[in-house]
C-alpha positions as YAML, in Angstrom:
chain: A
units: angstrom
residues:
- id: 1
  name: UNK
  ca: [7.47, -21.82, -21.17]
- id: 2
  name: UNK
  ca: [4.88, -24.07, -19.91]
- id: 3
  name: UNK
  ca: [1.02, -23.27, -20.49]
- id: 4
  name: UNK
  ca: [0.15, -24.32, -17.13]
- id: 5
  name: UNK
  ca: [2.67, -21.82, -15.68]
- id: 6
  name: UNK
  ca: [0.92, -19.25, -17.97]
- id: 7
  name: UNK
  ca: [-2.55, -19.96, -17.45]
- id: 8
  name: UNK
  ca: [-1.69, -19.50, -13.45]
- id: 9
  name: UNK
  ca: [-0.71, -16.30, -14.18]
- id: 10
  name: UNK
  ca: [-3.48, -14.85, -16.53]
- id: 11
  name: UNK
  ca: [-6.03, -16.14, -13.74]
- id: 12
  name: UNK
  ca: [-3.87, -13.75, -11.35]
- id: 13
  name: UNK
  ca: [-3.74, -11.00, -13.26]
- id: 14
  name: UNK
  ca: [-7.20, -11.01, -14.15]
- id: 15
  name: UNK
  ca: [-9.07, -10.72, -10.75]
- id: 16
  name: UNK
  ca: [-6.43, -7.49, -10.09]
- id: 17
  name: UNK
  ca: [-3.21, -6.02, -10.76]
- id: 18
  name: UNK
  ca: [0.34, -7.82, -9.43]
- id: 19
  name: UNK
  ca: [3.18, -6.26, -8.25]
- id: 20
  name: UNK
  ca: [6.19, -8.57, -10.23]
- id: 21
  name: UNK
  ca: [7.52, -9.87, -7.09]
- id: 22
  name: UNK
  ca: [4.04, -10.75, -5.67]
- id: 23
  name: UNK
  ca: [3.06, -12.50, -8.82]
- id: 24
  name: UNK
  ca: [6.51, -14.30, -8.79]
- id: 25
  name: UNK
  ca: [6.07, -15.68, -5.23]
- id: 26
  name: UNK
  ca: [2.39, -16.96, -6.13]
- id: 27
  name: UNK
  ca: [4.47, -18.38, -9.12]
- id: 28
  name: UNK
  ca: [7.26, -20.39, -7.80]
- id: 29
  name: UNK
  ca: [5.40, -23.22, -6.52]
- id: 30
  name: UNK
  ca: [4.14, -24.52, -10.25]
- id: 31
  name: UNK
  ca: [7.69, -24.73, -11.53]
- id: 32
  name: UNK
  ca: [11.18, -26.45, -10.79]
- id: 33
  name: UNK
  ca: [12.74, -23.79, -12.94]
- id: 34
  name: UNK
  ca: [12.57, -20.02, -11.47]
- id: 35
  name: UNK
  ca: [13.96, -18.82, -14.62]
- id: 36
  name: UNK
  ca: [10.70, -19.81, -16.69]
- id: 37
  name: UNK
  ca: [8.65, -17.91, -14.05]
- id: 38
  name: UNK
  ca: [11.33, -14.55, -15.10]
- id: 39
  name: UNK
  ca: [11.17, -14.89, -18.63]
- id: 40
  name: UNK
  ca: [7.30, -15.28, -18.36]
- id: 41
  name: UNK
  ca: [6.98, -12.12, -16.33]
- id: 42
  name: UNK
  ca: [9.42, -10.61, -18.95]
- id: 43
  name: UNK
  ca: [7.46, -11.33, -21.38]
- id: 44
  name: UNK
  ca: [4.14, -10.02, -19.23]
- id: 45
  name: UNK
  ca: [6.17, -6.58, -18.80]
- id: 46
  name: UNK
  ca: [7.07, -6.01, -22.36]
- id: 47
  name: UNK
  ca: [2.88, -6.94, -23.54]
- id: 48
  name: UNK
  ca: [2.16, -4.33, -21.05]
- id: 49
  name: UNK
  ca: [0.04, -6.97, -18.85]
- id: 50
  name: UNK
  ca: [2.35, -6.66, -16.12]
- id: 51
  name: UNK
  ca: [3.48, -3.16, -14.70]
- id: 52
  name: UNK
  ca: [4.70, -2.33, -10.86]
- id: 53
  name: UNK
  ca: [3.94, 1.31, -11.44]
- id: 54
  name: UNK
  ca: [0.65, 0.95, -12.94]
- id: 55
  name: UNK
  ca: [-0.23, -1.75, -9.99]
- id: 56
  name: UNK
  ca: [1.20, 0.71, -7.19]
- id: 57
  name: UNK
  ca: [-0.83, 3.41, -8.16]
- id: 58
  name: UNK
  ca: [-3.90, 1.64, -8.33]
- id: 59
  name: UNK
  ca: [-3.08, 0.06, -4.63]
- id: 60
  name: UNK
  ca: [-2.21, 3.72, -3.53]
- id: 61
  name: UNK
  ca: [-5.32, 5.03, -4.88]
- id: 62
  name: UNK
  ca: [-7.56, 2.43, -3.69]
- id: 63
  name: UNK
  ca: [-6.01, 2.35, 0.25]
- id: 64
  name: UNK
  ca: [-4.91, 5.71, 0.63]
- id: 65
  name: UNK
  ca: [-8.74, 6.81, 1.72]
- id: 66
  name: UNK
  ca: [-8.32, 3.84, 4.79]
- id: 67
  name: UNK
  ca: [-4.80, 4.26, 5.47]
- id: 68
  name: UNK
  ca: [-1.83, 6.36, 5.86]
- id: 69
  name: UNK
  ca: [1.65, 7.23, 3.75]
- id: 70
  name: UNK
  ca: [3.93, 4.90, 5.99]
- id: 71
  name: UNK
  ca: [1.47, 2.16, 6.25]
- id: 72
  name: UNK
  ca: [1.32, 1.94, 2.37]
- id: 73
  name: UNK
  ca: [4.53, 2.50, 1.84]
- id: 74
  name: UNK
  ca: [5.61, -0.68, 3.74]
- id: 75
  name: UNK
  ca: [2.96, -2.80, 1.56]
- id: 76
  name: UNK
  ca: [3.62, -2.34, -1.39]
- id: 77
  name: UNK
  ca: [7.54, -2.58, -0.18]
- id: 78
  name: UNK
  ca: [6.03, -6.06, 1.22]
- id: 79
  name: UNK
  ca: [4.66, -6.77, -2.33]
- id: 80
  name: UNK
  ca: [8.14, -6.40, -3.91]
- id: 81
  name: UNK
  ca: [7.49, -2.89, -5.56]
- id: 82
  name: UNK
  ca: [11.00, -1.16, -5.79]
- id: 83
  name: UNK
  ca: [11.33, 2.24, -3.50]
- id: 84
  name: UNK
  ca: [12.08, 4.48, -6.85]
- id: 85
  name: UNK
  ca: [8.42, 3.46, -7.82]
- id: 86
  name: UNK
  ca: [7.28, 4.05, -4.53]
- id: 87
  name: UNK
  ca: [8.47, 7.49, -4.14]
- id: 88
  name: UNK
  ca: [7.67, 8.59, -7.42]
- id: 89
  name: UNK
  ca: [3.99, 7.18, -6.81]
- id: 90
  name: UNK
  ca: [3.61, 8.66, -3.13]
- id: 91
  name: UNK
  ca: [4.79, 11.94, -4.33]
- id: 92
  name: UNK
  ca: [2.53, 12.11, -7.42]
- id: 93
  name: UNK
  ca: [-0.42, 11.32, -5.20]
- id: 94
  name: UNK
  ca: [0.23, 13.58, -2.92]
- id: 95
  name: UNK
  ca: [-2.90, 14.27, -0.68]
- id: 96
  name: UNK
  ca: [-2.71, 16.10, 2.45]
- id: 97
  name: UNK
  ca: [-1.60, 13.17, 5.62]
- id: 98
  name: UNK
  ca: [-3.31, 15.67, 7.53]
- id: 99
  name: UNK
  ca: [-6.57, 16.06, 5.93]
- id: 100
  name: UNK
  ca: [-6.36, 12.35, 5.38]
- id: 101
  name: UNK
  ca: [-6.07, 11.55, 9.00]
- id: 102
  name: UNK
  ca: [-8.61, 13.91, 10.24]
- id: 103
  name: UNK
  ca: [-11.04, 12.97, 8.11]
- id: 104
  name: UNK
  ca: [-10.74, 9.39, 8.89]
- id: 105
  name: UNK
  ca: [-10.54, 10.46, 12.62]
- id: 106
  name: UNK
  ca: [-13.46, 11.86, 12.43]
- id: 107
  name: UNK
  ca: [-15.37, 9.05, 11.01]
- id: 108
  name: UNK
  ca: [-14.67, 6.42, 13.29]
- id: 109
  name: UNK
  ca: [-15.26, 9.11, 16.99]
- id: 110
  name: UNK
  ca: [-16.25, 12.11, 15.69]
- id: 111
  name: UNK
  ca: [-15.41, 14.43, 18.86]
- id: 112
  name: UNK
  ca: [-12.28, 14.60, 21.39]
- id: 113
  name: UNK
  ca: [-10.92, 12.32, 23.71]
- id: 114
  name: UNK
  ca: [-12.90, 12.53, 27.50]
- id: 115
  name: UNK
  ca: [-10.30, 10.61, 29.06]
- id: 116
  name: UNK
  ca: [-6.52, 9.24, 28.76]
- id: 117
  name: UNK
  ca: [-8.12, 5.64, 28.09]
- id: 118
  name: UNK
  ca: [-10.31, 7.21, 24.97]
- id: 119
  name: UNK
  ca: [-7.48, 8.77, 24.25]
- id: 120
  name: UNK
  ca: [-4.33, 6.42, 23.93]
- id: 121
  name: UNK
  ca: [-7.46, 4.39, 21.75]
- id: 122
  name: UNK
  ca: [-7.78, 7.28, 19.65]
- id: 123
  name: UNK
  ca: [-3.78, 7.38, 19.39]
- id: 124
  name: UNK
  ca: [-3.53, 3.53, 18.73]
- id: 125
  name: UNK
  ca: [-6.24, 3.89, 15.90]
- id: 126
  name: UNK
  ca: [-4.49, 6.17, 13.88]
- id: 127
  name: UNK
  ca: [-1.28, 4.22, 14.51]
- id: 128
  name: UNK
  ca: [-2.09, 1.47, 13.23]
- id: 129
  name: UNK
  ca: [-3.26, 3.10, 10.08]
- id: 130
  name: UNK
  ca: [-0.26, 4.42, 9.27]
- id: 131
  name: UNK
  ca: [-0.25, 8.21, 10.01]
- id: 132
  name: UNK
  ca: [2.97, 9.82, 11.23]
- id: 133
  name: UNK
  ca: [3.11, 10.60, 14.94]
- id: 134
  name: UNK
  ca: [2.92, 14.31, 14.52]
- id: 135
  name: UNK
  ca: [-0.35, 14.06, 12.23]
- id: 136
  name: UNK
  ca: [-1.51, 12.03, 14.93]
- id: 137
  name: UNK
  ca: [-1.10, 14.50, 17.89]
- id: 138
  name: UNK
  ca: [-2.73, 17.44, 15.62]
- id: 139
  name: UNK
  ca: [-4.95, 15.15, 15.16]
- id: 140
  name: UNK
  ca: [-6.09, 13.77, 18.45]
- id: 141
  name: UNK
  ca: [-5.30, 16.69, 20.40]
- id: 142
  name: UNK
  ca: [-5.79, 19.24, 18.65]
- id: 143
  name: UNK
  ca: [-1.93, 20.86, 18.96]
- id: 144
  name: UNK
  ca: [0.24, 22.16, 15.87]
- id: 145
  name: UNK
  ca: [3.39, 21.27, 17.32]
- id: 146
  name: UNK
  ca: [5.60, 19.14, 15.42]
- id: 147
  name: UNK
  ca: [8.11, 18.52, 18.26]
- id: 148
  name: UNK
  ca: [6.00, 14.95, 19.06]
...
């Protein structure tokens, strides 16, 4: 296992957390051999230095006041992070998408639509944050339908 290879990976892990296959990819350019860049991060997992549930938490935690379920979901499947870990994560933290939505809603406008045009921007915001289309609506327009 080459020190170099090593050293790259310490400096990672100590500005923040890694998902595996993140820290892999950033890897994989210092090395010929992708099986010295496994059995280092083998070796990271089993000192405890490395951990996908411990790094999807904290990435959960840290996002989930910005953005929605879906939208984290898909990055940390992005960052490699299996989908057992990411259910089991998502479930434990649990917070309200509704809540979550409504109270990021009403940071950025603060007060209902006045037109279609605020509105679709209103729609679009949330959107792109990750919020499921139904929180949206309840959101934005105020219904409690779920048939959107």
């Amino acid at each position: 296992m080459s020190s170099v290879l090593r050293n790259k990976a310490l400096q990672h892990l100590a500005r923040r957390d890694h998902a595996r296959g993140e820290l892999r990819q950033k890897l994989l350019p210092f090395t010929e051999d992708s099986s010295e860049v496994d059995a280092l991060l083998d070796d990271f997992v089993e000192r405890g230095w490395l951990s996908d549930t411990r790094f999807a938490e904290q990435w959960v935690f840290y996002r989930s006041a910005r953005y929605g379920p879906q939208r984290l979901r898909a990055e940390l499947q992005q960052k490699g992070v299996a989908s057992d870990i990411i259910s089991a994560v998502m479930e434990e933290h649990g917070d309200d998408e509704l809540a979550q939505a409504r109270a990021l809603w009403r940071k950025r406008f603060g007060s209902p639509p006045q037109d279609p045009k605020e509105k679709n921007k209103q729609l679009r915001f949330l959107i792109s944050r990750g919020f499921s289309v139904s929180v949206i609506y309840k959101v934005v327009c105020g219904t409690e339908d779920d048939d959107f």
